[in-house]
N, C-alpha and C positions, 0 to 999 in steps of 0.2 A: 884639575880633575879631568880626566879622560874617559867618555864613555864609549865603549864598541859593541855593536848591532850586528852577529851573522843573520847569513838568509844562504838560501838555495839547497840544502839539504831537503832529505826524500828517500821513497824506496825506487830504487832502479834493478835492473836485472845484470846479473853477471855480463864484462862485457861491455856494459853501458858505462857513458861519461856523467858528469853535475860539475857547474861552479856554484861554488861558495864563494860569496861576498861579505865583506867585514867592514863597517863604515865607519868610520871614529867622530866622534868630536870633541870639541875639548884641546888646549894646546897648539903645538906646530908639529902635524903628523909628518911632513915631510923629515923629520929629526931623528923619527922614531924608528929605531929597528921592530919590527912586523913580523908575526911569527903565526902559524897553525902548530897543532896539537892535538889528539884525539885521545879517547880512554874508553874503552870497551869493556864491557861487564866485567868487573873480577882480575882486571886488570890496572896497572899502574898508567899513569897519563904520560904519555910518549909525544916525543916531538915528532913530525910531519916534516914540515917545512919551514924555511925562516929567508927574510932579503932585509937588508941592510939599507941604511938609509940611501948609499947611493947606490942599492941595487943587487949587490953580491946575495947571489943565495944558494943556498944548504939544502940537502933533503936526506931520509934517512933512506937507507939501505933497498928497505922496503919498499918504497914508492918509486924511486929513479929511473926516469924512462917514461911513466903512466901519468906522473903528475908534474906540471907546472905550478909554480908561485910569483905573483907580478903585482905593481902598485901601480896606481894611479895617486899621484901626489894633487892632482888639480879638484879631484873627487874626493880625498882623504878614505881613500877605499883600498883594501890589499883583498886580493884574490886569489883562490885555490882552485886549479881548474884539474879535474880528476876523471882523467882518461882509462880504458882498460878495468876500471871496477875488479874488485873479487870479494867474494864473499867475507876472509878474511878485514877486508877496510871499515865492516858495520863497526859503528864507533858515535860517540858527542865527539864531536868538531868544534872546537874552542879557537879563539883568534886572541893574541898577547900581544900587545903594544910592551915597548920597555922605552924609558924613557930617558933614563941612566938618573933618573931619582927615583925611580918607583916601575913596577909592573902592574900592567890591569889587563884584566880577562875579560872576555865576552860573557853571555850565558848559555854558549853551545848550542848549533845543531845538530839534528840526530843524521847520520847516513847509512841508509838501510841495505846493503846488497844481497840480494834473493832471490829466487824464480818463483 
């Protein structure tokens, strides 16, 4: 059983950066591909960003450039560090572990961007 903990979401201003931190326990996170995800009102839940266990990572379209994704295997913590804010990114920020038996989800932070 694998639990994960975000933190660091908040309101911030266009503009502005936040990391989010995702803490797992449970298992060998170092194994585990690592992923973000967000879903904004009315909307379907979309990938963000993902890194592999040794590393390799993805981002979608959207973010490339503004946002970074990074692990810490010694912490069991994978990070979203979110540069350049826009109003568009207000969203629940979810963190997935996959474990190649199973997926588990966070229980989302909120990210507010607004003046």
């Amino acid at each position: 059983q694998v639990q994960l903990v975000e933190s660091g979401g908040g309101l911030v201003q266009p503009g502005g950066s936040l990391r989010l931190s995702c803490v797992a326990s449970g298992g060998t996170f170092r194994l585990y591909y690592m992923g973000w995800h967000r879903q904004a009102p009315g909307n379907q839940r979309e990938l963000v960003a993902d890194i592999t266990s040794v590393g390799t990572t993805n981002y979608a379209d959207s973010v490339k450039g503004r946002f970074t994704i990074s692990r810490n295997n010694a912490k069991n913590t994978v990070y979203l560090q979110m540069n350049h804010l826009k109003p568009g990114d207000t969203a629940v920020y979810y963190c997935v572990a996959d474990t190649q038996i199973r997926t588990y989800w966070g229980q989302g932070t909120q990210v507010t961007v607004s003046s």
